[in-house]
Structures are given as C-alpha cells and as structure tokens.
C-alpha positions in Angstrom: 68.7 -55.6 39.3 64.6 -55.1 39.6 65.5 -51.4 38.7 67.5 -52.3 35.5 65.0 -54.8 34.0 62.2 -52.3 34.2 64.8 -49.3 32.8 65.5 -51.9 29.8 61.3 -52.4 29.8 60.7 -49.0 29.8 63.3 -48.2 26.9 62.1 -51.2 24.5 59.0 -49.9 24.7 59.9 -46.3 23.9 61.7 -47.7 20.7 58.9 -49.5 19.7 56.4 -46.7 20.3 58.7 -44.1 18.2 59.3 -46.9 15.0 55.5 -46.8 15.2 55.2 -43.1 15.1 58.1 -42.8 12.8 56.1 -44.7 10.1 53.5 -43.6 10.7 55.0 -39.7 9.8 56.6 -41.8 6.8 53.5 -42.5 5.4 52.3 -39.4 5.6 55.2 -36.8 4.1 54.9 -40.1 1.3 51.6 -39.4 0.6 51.9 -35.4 0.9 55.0 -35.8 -1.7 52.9 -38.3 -3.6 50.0 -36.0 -4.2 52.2 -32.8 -4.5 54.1 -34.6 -7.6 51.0 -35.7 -9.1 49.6 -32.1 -9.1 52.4 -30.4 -10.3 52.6 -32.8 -13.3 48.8 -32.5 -14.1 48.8 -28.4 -13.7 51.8 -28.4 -15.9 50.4 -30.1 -18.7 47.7 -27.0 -18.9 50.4 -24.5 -18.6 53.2 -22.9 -21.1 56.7 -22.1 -20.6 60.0 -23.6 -19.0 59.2 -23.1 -15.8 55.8 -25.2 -15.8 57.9 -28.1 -18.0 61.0 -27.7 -15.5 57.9 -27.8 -12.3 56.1 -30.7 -14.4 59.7 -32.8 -14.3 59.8 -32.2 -10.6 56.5 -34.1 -10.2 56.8 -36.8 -11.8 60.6 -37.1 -10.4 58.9 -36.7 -6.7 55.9 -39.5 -7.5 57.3 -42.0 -9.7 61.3 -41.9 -8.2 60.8 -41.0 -4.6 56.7 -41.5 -3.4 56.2 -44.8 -5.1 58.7 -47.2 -4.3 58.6 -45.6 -0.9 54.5 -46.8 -0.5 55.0 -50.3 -2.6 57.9 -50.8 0.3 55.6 -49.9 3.2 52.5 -50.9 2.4 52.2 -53.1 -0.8 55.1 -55.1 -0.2 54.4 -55.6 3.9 50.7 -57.1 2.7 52.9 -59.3 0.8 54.9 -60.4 3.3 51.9 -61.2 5.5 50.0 -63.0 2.5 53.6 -65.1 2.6 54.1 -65.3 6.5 50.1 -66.5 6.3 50.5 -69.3 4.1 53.8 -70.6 5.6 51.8 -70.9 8.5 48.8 -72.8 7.1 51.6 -75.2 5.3 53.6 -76.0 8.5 50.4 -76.0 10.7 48.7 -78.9 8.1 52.1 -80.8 7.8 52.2 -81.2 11.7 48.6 -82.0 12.3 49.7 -84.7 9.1 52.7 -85.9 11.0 50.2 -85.4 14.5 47.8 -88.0 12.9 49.9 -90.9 11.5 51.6 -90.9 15.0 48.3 -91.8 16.5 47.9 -94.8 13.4 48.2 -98.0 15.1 47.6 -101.3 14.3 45.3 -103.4 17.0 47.6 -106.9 17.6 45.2 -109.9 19.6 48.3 -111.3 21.1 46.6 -114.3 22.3 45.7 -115.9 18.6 42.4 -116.6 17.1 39.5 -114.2 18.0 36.3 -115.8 19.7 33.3 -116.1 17.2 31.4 -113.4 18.1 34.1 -111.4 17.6 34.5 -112.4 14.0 30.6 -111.8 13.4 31.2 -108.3 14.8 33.6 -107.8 12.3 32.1 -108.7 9.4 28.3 -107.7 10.1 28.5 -104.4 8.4 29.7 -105.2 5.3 29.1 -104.0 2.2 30.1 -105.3 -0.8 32.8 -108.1 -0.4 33.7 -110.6 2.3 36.9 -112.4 1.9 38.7 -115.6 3.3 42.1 -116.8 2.7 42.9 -119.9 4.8 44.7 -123.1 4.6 41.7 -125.3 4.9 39.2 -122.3 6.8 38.2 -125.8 8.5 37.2 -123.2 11.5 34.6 -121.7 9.2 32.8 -124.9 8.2 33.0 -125.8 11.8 30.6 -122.3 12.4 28.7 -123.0 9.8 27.5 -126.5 10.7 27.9 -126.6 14.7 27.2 -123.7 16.0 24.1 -122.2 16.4 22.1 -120.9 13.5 21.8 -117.3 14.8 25.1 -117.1 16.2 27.4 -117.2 12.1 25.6 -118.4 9.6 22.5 -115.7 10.0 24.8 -112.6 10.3 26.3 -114.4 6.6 23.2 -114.9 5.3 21.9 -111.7 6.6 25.2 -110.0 4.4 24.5 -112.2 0.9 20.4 -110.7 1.2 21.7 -107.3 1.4 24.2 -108.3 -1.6 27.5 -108.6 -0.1 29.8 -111.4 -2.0 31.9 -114.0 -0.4 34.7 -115.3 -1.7 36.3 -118.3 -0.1 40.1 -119.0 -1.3 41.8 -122.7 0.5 44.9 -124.6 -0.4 44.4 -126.6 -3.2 45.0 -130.4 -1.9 45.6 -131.7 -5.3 49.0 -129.4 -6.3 52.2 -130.1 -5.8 53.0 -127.9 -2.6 50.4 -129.4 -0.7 52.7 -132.7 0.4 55.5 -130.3 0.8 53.5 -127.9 2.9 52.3 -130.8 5.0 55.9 -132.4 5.6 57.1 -128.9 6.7 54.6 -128.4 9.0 54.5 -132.0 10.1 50.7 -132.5 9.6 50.1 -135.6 8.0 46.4 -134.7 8.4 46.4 -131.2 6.5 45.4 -133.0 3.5 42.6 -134.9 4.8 41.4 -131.6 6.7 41.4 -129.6 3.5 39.2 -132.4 1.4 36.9 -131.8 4.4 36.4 -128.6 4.5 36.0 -128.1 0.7 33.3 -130.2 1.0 32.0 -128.4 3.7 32.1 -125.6 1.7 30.6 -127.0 -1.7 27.7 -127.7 0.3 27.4 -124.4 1.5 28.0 -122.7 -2.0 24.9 -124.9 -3.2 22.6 -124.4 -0.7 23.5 -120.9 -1.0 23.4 -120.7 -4.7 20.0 -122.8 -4.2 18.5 -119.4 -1.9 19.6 -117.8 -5.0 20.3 -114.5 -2.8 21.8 -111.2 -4.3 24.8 -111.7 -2.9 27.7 -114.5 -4.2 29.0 -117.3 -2.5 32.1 -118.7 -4.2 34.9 -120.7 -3.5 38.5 -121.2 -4.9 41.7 -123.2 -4.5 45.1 -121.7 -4.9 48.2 -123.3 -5.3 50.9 -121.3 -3.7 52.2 -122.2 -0.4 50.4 -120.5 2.4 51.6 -117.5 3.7 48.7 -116.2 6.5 45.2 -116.4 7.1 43.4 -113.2 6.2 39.8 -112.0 6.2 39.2 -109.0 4.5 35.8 -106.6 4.7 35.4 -104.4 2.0 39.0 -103.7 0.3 37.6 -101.1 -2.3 35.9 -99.4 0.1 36.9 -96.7 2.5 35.8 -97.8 5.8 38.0 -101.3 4.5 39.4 -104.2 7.2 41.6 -107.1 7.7 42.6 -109.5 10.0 45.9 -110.8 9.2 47.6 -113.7 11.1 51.2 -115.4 9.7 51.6 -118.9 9.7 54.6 -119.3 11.9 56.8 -122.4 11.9 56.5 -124.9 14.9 53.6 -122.7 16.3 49.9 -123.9 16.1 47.8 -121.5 14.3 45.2 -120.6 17.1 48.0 -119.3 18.6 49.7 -116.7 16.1 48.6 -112.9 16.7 46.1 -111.6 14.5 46.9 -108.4 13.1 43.8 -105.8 12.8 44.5 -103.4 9.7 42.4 -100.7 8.8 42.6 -98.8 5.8 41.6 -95.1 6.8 44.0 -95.5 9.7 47.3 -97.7 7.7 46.4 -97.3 3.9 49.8 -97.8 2.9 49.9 -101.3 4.6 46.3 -101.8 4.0 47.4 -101.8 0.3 50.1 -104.2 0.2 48.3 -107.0 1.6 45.1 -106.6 -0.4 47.7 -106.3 -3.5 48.8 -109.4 -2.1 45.1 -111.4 -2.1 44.6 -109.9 -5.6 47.6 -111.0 -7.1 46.9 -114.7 -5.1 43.2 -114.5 -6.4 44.5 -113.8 -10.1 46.1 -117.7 -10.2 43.3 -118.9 -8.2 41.1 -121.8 -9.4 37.3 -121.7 -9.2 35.5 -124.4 -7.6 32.8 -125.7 -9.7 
C-alpha cells in the first residue's frame, strides 16, 4: 500500500512538473510565432510583389489570429483571474472577521439590580457632553445628592457641569393623569408623595447649580407617559456612547430588576433604538421652571 501511495506521489508530481514545462514551451513558440508574424508584416510593407503581400497576410494571420489570443489567454487573462481570486478573498476574509466581531458583541446584565454608587460615578465620570436620567421619581439620585458624602456623587457631577457636560433630568410628572393609574398598578400609594419629593429635591439642586452658573446645564423635566424603565445615558451622540437600562417589571421592586449595560461601539443597532426611545420621550417632555 506504502509502495502505491508514493507511485501515485511520484506520478502527480511528474504531471505537474510537465504542465509546468509545457507552458512554459507554450509561451515561448507564442512569442517566436508572435514576433515572426509581426516581422513578416512590417518587411512586407517595404517590399513589392505577390509574394511579399501573400508573406505580409501570413503575418498578420499568425499574430493577430493565432499569437494573440493565445498570450491574452495565458498571461493577460490568468493576471485577471488572480486580480479576481485576490479580491474575493479580501471580501470573504472582511465579511468573517465582520461576522467574527459582532459574535464577540455582548451586552453586560448586573443580575442582582441596582448598581452600588461608586459604580454609577465610575460610569458617568468621563463624560463629555451630555448626562441623562430617566426615572420614575430618580428619588435615589436626590438621596446622593443630599446624604452622601460630598466627594463621593455630587463632586464627580459638579466636576462634569465645570468641564461643560449638560444634565438633563426627565421624572414622572405627578400632576397627569397616568400618575394615579401608574400608582394603583403598582400598588404604591406613596409614588406620588415620593415624586413631589424628589422634584423638589431636584429644583433645589437645579438652582444652586444654576446659581454656580457653571458651563455645563442642569435641567429638569416631567413627562407624562407611563414609565417604561429607568435609563442613564452618557454621551448618545458620541462614539464611545453608554446606557444603563433597567425595565420596570410588574410585582418586582425596582432595586431588584437587572440593569442592562449597552454600549454603542459594541450594540449600535440596540444602542439606537433606546436613545430614539428617550428622544422621542424628551420631545413631549415638560420643562421644569
């Protein structure tokens, strides 16, 4: 068996050496018939009689009918071939390394619920042009704002207004009609009252902000629809652009729901829906004044 594999070897490669030789001879009686044509054809254009027209006939039959074709089938038309094979492979080689990447996309979940504090800070302290808040009430906001320690929220906030970086607060509205229907469904009988508290919370904080007058905006609305999830939202128009996204989910307290961590480099496609989402929300919004 050892003896016929290499007997099978040993005649592929003969084949393959004498295809290689073969065109290579090819090439050559081409080129010989090619320049013999062409000469015949020039010289007989300087000469007189039948037999130089007759020769001259001959030469352009044996470049133009037999050489040519021959070489543009050889040589042109293999470079083409190659030119063709090359960029197939460029096109199939980018569309894997496309597929490659958006297999690796994936979306960080905190299973547990609500992120610790410094957590949040970490998320928002590069910011750079737009900080954005969609809550119910946000009451866990005010609650960093006034409570905790100075150096621990509200200077890595501050320290994002001085550089220029807007935020844009956007709570339930209290006073429209969804807010009693809201409450009954999620048996609260305090979301009101919690609401009204933090918006006062937050007026304060607007003023004493607006009162530093820094470069950076503080402002606060009230929309009316019922509340879908709690979002914050680094930097949508930018590239290097974040969210945290958490549903409200019936019958489950909200420090509990998963957060969702969206980035839009790694999930533009779903990055995009939810900021159309805010924008659309933010369009019906009412400004706090």
């Amino acid at each position: 068996m050892i003896g016929d594999k290499k007997a099978i070897t040993a005649q592929s490669d003969f084949k393959v050496s004498l295809r290689k030789m073969t065109g290579r001879y090819q090439i050559l009686i081409t080129s010989f018939l090619f320049v013999i044509g062409i000469s015949l054809r020039i010289i007989s254009i300087y000469q007189t009689g039948a037999l130089w027209s007759i020769l001259g006939e001959i030469g352009t039959f044996i470049a133009a009918v037999i050489a040519i074709p021959f070489i543009y089938e050889k040589l042109v038309k293999t470079e083409e071939k190659q030119v063709f094979l090359s960029d197939l492979e460029d096109v199939l080689e980018n569309k894997l390394s496309a597929l490659s990447n958006s297999s690796n996309k994936k979306l960080r979940v905190v299973e547990e619920g609500r992120m610790a504090i410094m957590q949040k800070v970490e998320f928002i302290k590069d910011a750079k042009q737009e900080i954005i808040i969609l809550a119910t009430s946000a009451r866990s906001f005010v609650y960093y704002f006034e409570s905790r320690p100075y150096i621990e929220f509200k200077q890595p906030v501050v320290d994002a207004l001085k550089r220029g970086v807007n935020l844009s607060v956007y709570i339930f509205d209290p006073d429209c009609p969804n807010a009693l229907t809201y409450a009954t469904d999620r048996n609260d009988t305090e979301l009101i009252p919690k609401i009204n508290s933090a918006l006062e919370g937050f007026i304060k904080l607007r003023d004493e902000f607006m009162t530093a007058n820094y470069p950076g905006k503080f402002e606060l609305f009230r929309y009316s629809q019922l509340p879908a999830c709690y979002m914050l939202v680094v930097d949508p128009q930018e590239p290097q652009g974040r969210m945290h996204i958490s549903h409200y989910l019936h019958g489950l307290k909200h420090a509990d729901t998963p957060i969702i961590e969206v980035y839009k480099a790694e999930n533009p496609v779903l990055f995009d829906k939810y900021a159309d989402y805010v924008n659309r929300l933010a369009a019906t919004c009412k400004k706090v004044e």
